[in-house]
Biopython code that builds the backbone (N, CA, C, O; Angstrom):
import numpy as np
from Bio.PDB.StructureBuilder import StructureBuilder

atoms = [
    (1, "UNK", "N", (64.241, 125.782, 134.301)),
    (1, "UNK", "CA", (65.631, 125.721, 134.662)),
    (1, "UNK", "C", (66.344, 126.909, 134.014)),
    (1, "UNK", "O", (66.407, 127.136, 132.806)),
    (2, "UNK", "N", (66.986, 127.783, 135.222)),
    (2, "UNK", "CA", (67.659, 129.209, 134.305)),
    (2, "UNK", "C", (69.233, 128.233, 133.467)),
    (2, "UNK", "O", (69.724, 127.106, 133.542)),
    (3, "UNK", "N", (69.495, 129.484, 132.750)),
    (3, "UNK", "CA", (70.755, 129.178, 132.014)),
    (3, "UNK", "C", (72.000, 128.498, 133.213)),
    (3, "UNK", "O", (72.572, 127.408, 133.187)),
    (4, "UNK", "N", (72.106, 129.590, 134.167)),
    (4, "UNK", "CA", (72.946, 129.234, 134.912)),
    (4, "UNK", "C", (72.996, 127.768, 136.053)),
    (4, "UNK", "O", (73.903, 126.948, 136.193)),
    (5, "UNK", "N", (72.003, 127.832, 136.564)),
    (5, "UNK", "CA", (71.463, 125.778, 136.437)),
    (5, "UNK", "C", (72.214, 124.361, 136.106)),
    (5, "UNK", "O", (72.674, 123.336, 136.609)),
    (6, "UNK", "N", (71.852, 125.536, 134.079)),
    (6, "UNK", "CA", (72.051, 124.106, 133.430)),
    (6, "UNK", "C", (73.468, 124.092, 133.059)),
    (6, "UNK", "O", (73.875, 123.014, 132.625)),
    (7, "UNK", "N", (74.349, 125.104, 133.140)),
    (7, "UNK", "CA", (75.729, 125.103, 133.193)),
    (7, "UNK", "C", (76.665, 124.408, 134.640)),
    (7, "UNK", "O", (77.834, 124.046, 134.774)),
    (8, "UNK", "N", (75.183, 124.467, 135.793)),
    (8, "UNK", "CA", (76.454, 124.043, 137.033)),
    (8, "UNK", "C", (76.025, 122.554, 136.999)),
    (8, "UNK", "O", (76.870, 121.712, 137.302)),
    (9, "UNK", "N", (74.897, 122.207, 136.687)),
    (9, "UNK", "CA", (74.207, 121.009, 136.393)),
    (9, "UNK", "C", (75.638, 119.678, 135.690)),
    (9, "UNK", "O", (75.983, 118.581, 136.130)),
    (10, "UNK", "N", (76.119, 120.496, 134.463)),
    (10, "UNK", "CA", (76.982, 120.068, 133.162)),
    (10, "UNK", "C", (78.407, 120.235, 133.971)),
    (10, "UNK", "O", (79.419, 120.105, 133.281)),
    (11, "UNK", "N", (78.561, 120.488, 135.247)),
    (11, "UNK", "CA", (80.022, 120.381, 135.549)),
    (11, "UNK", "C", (80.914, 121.528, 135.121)),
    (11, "UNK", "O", (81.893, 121.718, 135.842)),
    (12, "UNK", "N", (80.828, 121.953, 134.564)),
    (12, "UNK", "CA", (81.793, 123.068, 133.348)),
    (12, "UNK", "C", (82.666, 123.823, 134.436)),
    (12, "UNK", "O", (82.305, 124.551, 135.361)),
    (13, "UNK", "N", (83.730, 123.483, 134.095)),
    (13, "UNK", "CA", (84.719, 124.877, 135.103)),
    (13, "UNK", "C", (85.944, 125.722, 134.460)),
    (13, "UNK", "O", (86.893, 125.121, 133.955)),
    (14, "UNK", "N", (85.890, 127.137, 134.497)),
    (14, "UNK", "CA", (86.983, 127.669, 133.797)),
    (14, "UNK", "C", (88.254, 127.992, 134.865)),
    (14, "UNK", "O", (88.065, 128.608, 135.913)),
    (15, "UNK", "N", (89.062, 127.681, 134.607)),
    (15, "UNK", "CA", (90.507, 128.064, 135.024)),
    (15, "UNK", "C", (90.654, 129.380, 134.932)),
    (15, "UNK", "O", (90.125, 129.658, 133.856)),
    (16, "UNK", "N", (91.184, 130.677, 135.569)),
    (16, "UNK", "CA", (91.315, 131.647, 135.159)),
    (16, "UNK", "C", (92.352, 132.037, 135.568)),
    (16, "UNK", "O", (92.504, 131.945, 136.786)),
    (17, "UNK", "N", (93.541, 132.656, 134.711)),
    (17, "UNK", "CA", (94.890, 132.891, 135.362)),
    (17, "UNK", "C", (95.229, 134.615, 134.715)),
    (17, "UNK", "O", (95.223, 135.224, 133.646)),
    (18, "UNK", "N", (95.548, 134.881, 136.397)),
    (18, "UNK", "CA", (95.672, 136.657, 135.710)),
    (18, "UNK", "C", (97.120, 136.791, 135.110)),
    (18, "UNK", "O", (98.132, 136.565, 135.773)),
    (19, "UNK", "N", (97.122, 137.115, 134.013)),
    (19, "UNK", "CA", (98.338, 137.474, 133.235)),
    (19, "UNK", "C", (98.936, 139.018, 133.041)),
    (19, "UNK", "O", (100.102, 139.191, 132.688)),
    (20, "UNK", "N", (98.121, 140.004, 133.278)),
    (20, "UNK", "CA", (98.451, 141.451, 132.891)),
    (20, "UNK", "C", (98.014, 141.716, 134.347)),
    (20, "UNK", "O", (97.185, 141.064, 134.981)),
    (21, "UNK", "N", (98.876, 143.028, 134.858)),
    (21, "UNK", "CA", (98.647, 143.833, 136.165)),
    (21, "UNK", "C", (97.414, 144.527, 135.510)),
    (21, "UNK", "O", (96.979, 144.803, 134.392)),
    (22, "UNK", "N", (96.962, 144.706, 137.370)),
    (22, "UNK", "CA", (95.777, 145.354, 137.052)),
    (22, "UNK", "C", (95.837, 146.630, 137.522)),
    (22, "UNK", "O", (94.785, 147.103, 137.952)),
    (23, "UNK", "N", (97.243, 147.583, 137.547)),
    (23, "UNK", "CA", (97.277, 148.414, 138.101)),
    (23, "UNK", "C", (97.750, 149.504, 136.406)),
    (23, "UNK", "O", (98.738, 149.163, 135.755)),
    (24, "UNK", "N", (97.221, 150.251, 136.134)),
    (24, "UNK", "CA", (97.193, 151.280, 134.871)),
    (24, "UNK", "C", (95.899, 151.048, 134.345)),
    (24, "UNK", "O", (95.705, 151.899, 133.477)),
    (25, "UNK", "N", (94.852, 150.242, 134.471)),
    (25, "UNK", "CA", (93.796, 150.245, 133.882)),
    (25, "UNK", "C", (92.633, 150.752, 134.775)),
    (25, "UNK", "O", (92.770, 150.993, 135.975)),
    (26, "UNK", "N", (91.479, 150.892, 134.085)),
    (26, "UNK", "CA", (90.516, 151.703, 135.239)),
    (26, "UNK", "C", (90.281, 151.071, 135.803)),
    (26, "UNK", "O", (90.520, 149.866, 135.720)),
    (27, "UNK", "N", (89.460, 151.891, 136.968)),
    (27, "UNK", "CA", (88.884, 150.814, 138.473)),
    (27, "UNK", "C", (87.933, 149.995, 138.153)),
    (27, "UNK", "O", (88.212, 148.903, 138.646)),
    (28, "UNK", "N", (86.532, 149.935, 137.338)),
    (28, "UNK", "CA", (86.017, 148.955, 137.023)),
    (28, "UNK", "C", (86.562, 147.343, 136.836)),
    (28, "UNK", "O", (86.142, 146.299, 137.335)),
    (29, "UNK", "N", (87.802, 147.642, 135.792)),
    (29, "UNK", "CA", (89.051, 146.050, 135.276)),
    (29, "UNK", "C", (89.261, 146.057, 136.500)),
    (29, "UNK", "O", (88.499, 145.151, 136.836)),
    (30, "UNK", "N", (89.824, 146.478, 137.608)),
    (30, "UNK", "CA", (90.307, 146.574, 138.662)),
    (30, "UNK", "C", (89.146, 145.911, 139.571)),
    (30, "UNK", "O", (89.563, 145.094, 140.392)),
    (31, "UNK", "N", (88.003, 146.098, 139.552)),
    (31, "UNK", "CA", (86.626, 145.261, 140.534)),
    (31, "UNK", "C", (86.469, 144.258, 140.257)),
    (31, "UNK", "O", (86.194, 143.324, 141.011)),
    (32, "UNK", "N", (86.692, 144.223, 138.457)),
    (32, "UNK", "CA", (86.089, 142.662, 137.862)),
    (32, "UNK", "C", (87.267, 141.860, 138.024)),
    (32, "UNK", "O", (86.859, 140.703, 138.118)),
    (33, "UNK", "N", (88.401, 141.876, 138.097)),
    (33, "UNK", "CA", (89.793, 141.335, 138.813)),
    (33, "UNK", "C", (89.140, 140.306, 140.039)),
    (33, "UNK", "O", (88.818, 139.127, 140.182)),
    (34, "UNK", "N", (89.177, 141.696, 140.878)),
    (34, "UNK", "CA", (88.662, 141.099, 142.350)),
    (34, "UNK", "C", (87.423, 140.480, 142.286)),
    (34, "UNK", "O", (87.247, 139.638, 143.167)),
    (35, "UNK", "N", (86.509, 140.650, 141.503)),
    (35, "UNK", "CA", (85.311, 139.927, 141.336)),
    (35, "UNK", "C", (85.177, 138.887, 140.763)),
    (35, "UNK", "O", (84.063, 138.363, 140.745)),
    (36, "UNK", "N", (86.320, 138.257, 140.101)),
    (36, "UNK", "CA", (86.847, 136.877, 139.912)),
    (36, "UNK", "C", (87.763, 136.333, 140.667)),
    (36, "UNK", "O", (88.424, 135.330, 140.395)),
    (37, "UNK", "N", (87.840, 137.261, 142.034)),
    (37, "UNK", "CA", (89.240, 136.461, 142.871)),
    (37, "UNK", "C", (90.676, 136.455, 142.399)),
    (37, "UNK", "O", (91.602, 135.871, 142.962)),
    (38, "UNK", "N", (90.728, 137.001, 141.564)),
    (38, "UNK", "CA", (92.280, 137.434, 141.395)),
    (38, "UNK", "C", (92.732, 138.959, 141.547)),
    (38, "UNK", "O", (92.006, 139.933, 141.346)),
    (39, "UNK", "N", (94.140, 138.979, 141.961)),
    (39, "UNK", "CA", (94.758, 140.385, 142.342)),
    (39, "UNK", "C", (96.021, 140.627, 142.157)),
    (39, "UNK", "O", (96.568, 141.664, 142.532)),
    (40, "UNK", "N", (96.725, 139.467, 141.423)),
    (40, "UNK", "CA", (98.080, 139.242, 141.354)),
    (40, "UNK", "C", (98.400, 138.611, 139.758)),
    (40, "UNK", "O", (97.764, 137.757, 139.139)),
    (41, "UNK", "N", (99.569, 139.334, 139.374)),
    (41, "UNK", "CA", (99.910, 138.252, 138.343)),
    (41, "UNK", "C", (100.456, 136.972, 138.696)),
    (41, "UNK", "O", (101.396, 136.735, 139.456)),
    (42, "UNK", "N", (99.701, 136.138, 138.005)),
    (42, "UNK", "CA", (99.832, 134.644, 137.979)),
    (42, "UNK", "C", (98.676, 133.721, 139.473)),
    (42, "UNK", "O", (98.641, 132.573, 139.916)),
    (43, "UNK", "N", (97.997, 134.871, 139.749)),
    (43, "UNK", "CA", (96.972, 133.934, 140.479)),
    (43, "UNK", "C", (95.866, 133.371, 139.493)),
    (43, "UNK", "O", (95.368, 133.883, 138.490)),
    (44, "UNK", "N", (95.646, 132.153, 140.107)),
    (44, "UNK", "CA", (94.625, 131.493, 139.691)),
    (44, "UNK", "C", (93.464, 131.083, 140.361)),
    (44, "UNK", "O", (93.779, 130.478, 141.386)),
    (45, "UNK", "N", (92.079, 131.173, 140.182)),
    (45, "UNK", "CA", (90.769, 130.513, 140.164)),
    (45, "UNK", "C", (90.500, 129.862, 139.338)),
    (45, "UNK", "O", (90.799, 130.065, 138.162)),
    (46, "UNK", "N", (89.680, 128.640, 139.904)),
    (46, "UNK", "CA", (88.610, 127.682, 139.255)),
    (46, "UNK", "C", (87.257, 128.468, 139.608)),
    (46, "UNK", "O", (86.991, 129.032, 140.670)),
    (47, "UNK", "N", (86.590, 128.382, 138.629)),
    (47, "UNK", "CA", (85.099, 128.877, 138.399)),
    (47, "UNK", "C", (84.546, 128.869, 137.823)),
    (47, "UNK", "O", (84.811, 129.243, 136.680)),
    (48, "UNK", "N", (82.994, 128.302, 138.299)),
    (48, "UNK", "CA", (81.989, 127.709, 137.618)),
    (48, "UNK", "C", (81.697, 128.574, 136.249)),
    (48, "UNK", "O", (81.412, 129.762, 136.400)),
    (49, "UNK", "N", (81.756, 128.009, 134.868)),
    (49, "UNK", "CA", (81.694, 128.239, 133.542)),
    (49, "UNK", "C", (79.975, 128.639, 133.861)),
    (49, "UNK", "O", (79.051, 127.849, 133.670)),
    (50, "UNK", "N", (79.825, 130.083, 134.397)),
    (50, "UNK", "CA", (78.584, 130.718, 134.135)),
    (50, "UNK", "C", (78.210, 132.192, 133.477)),
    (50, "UNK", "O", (78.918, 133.168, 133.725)),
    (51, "UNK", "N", (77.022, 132.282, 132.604)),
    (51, "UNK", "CA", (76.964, 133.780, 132.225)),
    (51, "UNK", "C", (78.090, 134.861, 132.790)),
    (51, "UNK", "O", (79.133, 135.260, 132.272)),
    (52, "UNK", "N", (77.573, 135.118, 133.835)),
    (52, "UNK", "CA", (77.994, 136.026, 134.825)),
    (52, "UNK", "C", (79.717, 136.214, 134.891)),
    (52, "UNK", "O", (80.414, 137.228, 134.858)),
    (53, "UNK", "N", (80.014, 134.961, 134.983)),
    (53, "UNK", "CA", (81.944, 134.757, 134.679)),
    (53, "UNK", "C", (82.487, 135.265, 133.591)),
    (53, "UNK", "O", (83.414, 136.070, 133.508)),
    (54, "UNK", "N", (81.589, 134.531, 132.381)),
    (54, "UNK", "CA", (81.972, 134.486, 131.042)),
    (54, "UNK", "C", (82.017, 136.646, 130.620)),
    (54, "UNK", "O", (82.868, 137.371, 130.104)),
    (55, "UNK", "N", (80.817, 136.861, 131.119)),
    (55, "UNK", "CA", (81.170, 138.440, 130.860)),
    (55, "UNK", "C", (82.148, 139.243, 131.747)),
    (55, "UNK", "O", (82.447, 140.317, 131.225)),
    (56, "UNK", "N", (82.703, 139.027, 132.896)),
    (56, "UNK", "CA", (83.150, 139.179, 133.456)),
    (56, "UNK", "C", (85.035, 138.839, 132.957)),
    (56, "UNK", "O", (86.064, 139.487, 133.152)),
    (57, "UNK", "N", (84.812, 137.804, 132.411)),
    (57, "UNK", "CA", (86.275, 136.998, 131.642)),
    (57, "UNK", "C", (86.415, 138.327, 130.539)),
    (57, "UNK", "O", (87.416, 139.007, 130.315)),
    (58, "UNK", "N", (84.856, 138.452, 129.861)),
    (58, "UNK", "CA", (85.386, 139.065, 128.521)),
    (58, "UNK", "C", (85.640, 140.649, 128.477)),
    (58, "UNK", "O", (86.108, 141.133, 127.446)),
    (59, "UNK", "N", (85.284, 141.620, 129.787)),
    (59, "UNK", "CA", (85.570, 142.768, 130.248)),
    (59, "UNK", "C", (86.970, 142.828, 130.079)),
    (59, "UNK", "O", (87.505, 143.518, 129.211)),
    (60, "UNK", "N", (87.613, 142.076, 130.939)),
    (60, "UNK", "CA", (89.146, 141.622, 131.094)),
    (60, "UNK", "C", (90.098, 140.845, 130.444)),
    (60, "UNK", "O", (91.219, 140.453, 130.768)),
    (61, "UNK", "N", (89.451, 140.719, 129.521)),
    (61, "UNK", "CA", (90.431, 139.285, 128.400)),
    (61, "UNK", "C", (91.789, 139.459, 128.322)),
    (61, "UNK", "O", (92.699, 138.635, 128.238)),
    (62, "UNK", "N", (91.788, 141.015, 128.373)),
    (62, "UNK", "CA", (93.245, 140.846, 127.714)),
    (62, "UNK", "C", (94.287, 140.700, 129.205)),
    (62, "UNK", "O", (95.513, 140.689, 129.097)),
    (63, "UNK", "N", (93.593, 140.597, 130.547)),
    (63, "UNK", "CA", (94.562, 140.400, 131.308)),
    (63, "UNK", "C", (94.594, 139.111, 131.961)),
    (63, "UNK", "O", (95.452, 138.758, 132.771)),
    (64, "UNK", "N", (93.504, 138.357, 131.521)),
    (64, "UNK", "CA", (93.244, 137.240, 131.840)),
    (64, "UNK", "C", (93.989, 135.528, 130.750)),
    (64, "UNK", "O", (94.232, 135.637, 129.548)),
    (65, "UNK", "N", (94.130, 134.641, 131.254)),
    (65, "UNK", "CA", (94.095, 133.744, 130.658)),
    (65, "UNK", "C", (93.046, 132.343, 130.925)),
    (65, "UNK", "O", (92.927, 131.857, 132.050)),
    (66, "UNK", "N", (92.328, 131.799, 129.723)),
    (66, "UNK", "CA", (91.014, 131.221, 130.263)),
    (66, "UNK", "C", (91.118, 129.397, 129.828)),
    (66, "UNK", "O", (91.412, 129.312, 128.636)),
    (67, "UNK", "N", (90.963, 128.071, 130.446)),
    (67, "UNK", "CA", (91.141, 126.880, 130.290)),
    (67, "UNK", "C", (89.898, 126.402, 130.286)),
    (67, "UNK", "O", (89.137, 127.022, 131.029)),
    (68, "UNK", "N", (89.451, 125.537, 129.719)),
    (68, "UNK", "CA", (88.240, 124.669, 129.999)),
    (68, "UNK", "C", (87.937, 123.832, 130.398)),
    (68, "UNK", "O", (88.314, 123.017, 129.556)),
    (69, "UNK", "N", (87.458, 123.277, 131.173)),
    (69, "UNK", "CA", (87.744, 122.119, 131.739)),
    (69, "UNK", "C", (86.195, 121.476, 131.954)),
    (69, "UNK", "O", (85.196, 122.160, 131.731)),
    (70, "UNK", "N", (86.124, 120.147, 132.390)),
    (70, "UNK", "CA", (84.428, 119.747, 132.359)),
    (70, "UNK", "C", (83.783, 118.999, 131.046)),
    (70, "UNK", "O", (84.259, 119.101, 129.915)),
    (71, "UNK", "N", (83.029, 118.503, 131.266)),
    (71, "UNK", "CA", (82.374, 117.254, 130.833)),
    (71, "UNK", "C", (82.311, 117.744, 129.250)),
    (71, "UNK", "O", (81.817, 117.008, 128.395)),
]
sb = StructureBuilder()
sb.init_structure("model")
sb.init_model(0)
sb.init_chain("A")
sb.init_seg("    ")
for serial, (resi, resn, name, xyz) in enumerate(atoms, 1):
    if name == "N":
        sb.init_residue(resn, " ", resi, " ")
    sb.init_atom(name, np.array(xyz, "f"), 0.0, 1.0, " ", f" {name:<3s}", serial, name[0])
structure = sb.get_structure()
């Protein structure tokens, strides 16, 4: 069973709410934005609490805001 599996297995979901524009920062912050589904300040996604998110969250932290939610 990979890591990611046993995280969707466990329910786990992060809230993610964009707080900082993503327009002055480089285009990469700018992909991983859109690569979490947000493009706006104050949009939000739910998404599955996996590797892949979690580095993706932490590229962007400072424009992001993150909730936990799940078992």
């Amino acid at each position: 069973m990979t890591t990611a599996t046993k995280t969707k297995a466990s329910g786990k979901t992060l809230t993610v709410t964009q707080i900082g524009s993503q327009y002055g920062n480089k285009s990469g912050m700018q992909a991983t934005l859109a690569g979490l589904g947000l493009g706006r300040v104050k949009s939000q996604r739910v998404l599955e609490d996996t590797p892949a998110v979690r580095g993706m969250i932490t590229k962007v932290r400072h424009l992001v805001r993150v909730e936990e939610k799940g078992k």
